[in-house]
N, C-alpha and C positions, 0 to 999 in steps of 0.2 A: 530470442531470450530477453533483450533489453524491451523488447515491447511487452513481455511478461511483465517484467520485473516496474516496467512502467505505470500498467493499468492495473496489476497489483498494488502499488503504493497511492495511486490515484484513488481507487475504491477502498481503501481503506482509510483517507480522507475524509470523504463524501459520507459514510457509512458511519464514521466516528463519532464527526460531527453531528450527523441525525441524531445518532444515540443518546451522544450528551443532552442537546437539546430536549428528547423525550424524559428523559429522568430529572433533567432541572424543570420540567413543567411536571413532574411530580412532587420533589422538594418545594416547589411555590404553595402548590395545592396543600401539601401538609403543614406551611409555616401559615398558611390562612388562621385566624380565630374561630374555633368552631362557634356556631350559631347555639343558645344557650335552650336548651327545653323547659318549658314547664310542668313544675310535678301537681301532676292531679289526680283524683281519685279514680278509678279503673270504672268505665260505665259500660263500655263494651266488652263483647262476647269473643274469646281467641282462641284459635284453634292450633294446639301443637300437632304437627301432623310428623311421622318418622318411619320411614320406612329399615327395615332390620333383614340381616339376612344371617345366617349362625350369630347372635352376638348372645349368647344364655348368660354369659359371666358378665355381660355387662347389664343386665336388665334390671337386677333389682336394684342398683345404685343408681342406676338412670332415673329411676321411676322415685326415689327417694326425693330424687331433685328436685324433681318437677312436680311434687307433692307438697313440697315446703315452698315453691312461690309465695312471693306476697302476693297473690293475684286472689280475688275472690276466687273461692273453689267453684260455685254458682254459674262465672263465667270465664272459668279457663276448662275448658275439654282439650282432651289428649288420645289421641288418636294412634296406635302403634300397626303398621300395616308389614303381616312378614311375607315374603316373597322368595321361594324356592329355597330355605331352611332345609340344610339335610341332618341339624341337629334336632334336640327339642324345645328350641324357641318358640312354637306357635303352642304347644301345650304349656308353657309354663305360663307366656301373656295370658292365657284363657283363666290359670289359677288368679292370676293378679288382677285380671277382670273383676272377679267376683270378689274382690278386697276393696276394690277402689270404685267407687260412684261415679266420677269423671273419665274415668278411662275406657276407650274403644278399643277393641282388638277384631283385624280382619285379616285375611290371607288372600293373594292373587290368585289360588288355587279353587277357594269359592264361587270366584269371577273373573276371569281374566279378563285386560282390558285390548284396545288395540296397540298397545307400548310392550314397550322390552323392558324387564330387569328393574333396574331401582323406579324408572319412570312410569312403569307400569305399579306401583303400590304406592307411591305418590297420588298419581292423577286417582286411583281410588279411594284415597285418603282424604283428599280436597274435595273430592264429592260428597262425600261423606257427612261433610265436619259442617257444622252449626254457626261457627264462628264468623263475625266481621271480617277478623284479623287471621290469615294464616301464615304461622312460624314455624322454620324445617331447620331441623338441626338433626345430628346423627347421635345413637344412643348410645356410642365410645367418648362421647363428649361432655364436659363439668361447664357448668355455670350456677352463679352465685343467685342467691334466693329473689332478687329485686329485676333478674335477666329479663321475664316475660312483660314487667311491669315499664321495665325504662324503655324497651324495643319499642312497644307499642306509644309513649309519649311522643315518640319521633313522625309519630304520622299527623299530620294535621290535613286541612281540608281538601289543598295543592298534590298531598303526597300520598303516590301508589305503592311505591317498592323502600325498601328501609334493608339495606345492608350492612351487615355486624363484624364488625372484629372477630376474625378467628385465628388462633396460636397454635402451635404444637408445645407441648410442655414435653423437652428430653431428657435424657436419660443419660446414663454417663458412655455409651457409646457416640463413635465416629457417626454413625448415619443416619441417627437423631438427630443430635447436635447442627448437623449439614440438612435438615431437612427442617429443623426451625430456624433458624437464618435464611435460609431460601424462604420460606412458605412468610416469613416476616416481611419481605420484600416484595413478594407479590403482594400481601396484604397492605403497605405503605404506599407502595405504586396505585394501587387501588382507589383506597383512602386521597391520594393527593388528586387523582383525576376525577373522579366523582366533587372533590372539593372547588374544582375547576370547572365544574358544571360536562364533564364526559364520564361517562359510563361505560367501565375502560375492566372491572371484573368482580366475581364479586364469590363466595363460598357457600355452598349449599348446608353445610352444617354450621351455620347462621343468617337467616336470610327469611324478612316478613312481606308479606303483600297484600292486599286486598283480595279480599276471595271473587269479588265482581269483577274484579281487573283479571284474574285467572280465566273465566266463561268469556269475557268480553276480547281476549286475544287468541280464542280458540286453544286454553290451556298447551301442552307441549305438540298441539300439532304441528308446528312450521319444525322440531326437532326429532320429528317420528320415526325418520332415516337413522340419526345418530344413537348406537346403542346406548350407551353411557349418557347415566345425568347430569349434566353440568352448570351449576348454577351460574357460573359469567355465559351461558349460549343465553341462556333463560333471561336472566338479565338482560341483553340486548334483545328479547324476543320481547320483553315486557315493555325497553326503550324504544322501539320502533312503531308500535302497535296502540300504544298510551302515550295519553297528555299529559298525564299526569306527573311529580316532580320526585325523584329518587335520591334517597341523602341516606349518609352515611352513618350510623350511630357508634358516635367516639367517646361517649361515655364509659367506664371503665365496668359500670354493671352491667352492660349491655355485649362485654365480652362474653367468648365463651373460648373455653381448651381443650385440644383432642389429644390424642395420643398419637406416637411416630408409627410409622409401619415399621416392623422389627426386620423381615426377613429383604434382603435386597434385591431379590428376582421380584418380591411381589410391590417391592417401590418403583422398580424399573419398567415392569407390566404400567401401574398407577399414570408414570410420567410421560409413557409412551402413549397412551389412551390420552391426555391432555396434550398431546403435540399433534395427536390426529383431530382434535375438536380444533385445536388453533388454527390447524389447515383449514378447516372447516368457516371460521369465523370471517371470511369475504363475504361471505351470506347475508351477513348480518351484521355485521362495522366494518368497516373496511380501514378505518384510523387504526385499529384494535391491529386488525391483521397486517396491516403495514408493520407497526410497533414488534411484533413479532417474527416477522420477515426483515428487518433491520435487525436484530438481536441474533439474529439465525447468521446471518451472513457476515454480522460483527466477530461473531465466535469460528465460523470457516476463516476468517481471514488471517488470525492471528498465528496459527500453525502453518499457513502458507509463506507467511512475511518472512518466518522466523528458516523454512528453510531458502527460499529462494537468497537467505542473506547468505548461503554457503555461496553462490555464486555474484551477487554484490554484497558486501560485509558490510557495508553502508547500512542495508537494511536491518541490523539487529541495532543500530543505534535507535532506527526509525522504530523498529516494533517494541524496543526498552522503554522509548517515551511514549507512545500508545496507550500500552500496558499500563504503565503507570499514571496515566491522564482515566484511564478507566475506573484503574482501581481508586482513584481519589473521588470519582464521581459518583462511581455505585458504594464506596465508604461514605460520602457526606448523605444519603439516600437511607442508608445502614443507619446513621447516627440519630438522623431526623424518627426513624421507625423504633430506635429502643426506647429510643427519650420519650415519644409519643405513646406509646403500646406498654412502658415500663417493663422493657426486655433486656434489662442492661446486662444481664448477667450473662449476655450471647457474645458481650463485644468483644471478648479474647478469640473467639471462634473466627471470625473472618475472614483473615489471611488464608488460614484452610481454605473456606469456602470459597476463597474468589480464587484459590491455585485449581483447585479440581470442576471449577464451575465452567470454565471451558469447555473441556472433553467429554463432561456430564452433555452440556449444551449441542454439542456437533454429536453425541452418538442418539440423542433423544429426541433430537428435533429431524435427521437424516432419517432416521426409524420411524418416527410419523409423519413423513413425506410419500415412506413406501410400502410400508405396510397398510393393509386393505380394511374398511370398518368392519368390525367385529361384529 
């Protein structure tokens, strides 16, 4: 038992410390200066590409959005691809078709491709599409009229991949609230390593590329295995495969806002499907999947410290100041992402989140250890 209680405290050391370390080279990357863009006049052709699957109550407000761009109507095409819809999504796109001059409507059911599910109406969207520039966001999500125009200034002649700010805007429930404070902190960790020249994740309902850079890395083939689309696999499929240079756009118009998943079996499905891509991510970073694998073993550790202190009591001193060495690090990581992102109105939330973010962590990431791809 002392040899337990030994290499439990020892690894919880070693494991700490890694951690701190990876979030303070997040904090660096975020207190960087962003690099300033210049505004100029839209020359090029962009292609929104979105793949939809029942979203009917969100269609016509999507489509309103992205109708009022500042973007020449000329050369902004939109692209909406629905994919195994078992409401009336692909009839009602068809009415708006014949409204709207720039808007494409297709379904996987036309063509299916060699992919699954969302990436299968993607990759036929991207073929598709006309555009220089292609831009994926999902059609539950708001952005302000100047979105398509600031994303694309961020490309210049170096830059392949252009990764956007995305929020959760909650609601006055518990699992909102805990799912934009999470989803803010992956989006700031992000944000600070990309700022640090790694390419560390990135969200697929904001996120532009070169459509050359799509053919030229054999679009989502090296991801054909993995059901689910994930824009951070993609992201490092585009990092490994291209020379080209991936930067973040921290401008505030180049944000965009989703909505929280309401129901919690189908947040917990959501979390658990992105803890089997993390397993996944040795493929393809291996920094990435470290980072991941340190956070996994950080969060087993602390309910081990905490009972082996019934047998040294010493140890609940050790796990008090842990705890508390954590939570000052993922709060200063918090503070740097509301102030950055203008999410301050999250920062009473916290404490919740970083009490229930453990057990969240140990039941979601042990779940996609064992659970089989879908």
């Amino acid at each position: 038992m002392v040899w337990a209680v030994n290499t439990t405290f020892l690894l919880l050391i070693i494991f700490s410390l890694a951690y701190i370390v990876m979030i303070v080279f997040f904090i660096r990357g975020l207190e960087q200066e962003p690099k300033k863009i210049s505004k100029k006049e839209p020359t090029q052709k962009i292609s929104v590409v979105v793949a939809v699957k029942n979203e009917q109550s969100h269609i016509k407000s999507f489509l309103n959005r992205l109708c009022k761009q500042n973007y020449p109507q000329n050369l902004l095409e939109i692209i909406i691809v629905d994919y195994s819809s078992a409401s009336k999504t692909y009839q009602l796109l068809e009415k708006y078709e014949e409204k709207i001059d720039n808007l494409k409507v297709f379904s996987t059911r036309e063509k299916p491709t060699r992919y699954y599910g969302k990436k299968s109406a993607l990759d036929w969207g991207i073929r598709q599409a006309n555009g220089e520039f292609i831009l994926t966001t999902d059609v539950n999500c708001k952005m302000g009229p100047n979105w398509a125009q600031t994303i694309v200034q961020y490309f210049d002649e170096m830059t392949d991949m252009v990764v956007g700010f995305s929020s959760i805007k909650p609601d006055n429930s518990f699992l909102s609230k805990w799912q934009a404070v999470d989803y803010l902190l992956l989006m700031s960790g992000a944000c600070g390593a990309l700022k640090k020249g790694q390419a560390w994740g990135a969200s697929a309902q904001n996120l532009a590329f070169r459509k050359k850079v799509y053919y030229e890395i054999g679009g989502y083939n090296q991801l054909e295995d993995i059901a689910a689309e994930s824009g951070s696999l993609f992201l490092q499929v585009v990092r490994n495969n291209s020379y080209g240079r991936i930067r973040f756009a921290h401008h505030p118009d180049a944000w965009v806002e989703s909505v929280p998943i309401e129901n919690f079996s189908k947040f917990l499905s959501q979390r658990i499907r992105w803890a089997i891509e993390a397993k996944l991510m040795y493929r393809f970073n291996f920094k990435v999947f470290a980072g991941d694998f340190i956070t996994l073993i950080l969060n087993l550790l602390f309910p081990l410290v905490f009972i082996l202190g019934f047998v040294e009591p010493g140890l609940f001193i050790i796990w008090a100041c842990f705890g508390l060495l954590k939570y000052i690090t993922e709060y200063l990581l918090f503070e740097k992402g509301i102030e950055k992102f203008d999410q301050k109105y999250l920062k009473d939330f916290f404490p919740y989140w970083f009490i229930t973010q453990i057990p969240y962590a140990i039941v979601v990431g042990v779940a996609g250890i064992f659970k089989k791809k879908e």
